[in-house]
C-alpha positions as CSV (number, residue, x, y, z in Angstrom):
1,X,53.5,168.9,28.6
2,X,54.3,171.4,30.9
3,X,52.7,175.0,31.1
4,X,55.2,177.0,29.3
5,X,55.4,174.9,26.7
6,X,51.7,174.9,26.2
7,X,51.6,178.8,25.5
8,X,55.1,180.1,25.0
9,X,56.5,177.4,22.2
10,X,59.2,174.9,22.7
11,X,62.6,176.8,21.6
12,X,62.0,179.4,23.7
13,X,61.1,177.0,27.0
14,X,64.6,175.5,26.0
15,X,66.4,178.2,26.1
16,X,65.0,179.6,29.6
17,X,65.4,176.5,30.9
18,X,69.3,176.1,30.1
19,X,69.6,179.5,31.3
20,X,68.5,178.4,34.7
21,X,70.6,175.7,34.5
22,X,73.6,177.8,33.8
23,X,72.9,180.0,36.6
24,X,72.4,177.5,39.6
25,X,75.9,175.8,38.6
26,X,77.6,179.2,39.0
27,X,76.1,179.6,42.0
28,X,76.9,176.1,43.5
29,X,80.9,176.8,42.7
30,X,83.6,178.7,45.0
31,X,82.4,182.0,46.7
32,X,83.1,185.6,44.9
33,X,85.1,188.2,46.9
34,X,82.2,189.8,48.1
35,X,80.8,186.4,49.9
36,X,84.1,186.0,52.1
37,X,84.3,187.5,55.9
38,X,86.0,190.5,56.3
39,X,88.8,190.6,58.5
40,X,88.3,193.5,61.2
41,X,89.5,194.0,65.1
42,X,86.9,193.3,67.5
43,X,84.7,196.4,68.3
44,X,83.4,195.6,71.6
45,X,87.5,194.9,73.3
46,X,88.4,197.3,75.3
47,X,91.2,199.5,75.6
48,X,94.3,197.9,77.4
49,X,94.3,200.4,80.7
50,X,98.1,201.3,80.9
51,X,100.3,203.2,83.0
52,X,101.0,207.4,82.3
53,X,104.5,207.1,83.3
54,X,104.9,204.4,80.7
55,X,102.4,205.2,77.9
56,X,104.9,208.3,77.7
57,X,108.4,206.0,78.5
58,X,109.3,208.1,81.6
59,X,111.4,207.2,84.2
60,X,110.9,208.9,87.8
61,X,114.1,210.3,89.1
62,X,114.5,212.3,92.5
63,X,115.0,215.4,91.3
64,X,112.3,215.5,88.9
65,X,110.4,217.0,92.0
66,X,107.7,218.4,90.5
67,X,106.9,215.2,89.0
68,X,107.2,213.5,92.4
69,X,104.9,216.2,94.2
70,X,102.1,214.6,92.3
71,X,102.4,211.2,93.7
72,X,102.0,212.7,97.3
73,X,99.0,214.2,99.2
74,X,99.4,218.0,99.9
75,X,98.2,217.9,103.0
76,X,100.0,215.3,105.0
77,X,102.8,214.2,102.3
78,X,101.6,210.7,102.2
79,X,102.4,208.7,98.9
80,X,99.2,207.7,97.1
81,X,98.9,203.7,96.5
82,X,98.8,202.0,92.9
83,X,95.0,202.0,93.6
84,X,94.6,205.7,93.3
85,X,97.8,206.9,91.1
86,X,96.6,203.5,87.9
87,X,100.6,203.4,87.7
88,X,102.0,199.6,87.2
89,X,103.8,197.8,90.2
90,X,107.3,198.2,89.2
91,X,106.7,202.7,88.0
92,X,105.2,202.8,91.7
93,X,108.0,201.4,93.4
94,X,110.4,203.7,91.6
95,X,108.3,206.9,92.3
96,X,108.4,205.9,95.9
97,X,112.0,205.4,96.3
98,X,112.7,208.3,94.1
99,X,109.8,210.3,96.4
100,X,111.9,209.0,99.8
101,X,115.4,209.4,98.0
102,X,114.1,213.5,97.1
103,X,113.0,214.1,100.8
104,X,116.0,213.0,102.2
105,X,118.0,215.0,99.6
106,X,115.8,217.8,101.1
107,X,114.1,218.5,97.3
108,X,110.8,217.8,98.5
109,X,109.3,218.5,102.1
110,X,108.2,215.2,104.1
111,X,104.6,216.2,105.9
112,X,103.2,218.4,103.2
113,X,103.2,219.3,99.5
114,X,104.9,222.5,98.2
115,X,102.6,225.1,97.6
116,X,104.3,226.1,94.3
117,X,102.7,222.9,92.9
118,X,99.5,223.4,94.2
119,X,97.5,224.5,91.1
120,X,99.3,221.6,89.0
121,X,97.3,220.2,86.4
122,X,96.2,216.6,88.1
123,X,97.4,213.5,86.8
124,X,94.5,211.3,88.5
125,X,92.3,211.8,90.7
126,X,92.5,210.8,94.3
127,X,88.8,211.5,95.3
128,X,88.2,209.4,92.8
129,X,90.4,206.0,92.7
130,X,91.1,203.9,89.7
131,X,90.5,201.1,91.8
132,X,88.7,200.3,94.8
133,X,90.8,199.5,97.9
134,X,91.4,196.4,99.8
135,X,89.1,197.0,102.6
């Protein structure tokens, strides 16, 4: 005889004991909604690095100057590379036929930026590339 039976009485040892029964089997049968994985993006991806000319679909044109001004250095009117601008491959080859196209349209000056588009708000920062250079 076992040790609840001893002191508690037969019927009631039953009893407990189908109940245990009972619950094991429900637990040994197909997960409940809460048991399943929930399906969520991935915290630790980062954000895909994209373009501003085409996060905000524009298209550089020559005599969107003011636009083009900030693609250039205002000191010598160089054109700044992918590496300092972040734009994508085919958005900085348009800018710098569209910069080239404006100068020889006489829009923009070739050796120096405007100084009405001096205090523009900056679009990157070329102290400060996106990416380091090649050498």
């Amino acid at each position: 005889m076992s040790y609840l039976t001893k002191f508690i009485g037969r019927s009631i040892y039953k009893t407990t004991r189908n109940a245990l029964i009972s619950t094991t089997r429900q637990s040994s049968t197909a997960p409940t909604d809460d048991d399943l994985p929930i399906e969520m993006e991935n915290p630790y991806k980062k954000e895909r690095r994209q373009c501003i000319l085409c996060k905000y679909k524009i298209t550089p044109d020559y005599k969107n100057y003011r636009l083009l001004s900030q693609f250039q250095s205002p000191y010598t009117g160089r054109i700044y590379g992918r590496h300092i601008t972040g734009l994508c491959k085919s958005k900085q080859e348009l800018v710098e036929a569209a910069i080239t196209k404006a100068q020889n349209c006489a829009y923009m000056p070739y050796y120096y930026k405007d100084k009405a588009f001096l205090k523009d708000p900056r679009l990157f920062d070329p102290e400060n590339p996106i990416r380091s250079h090649r050498f």
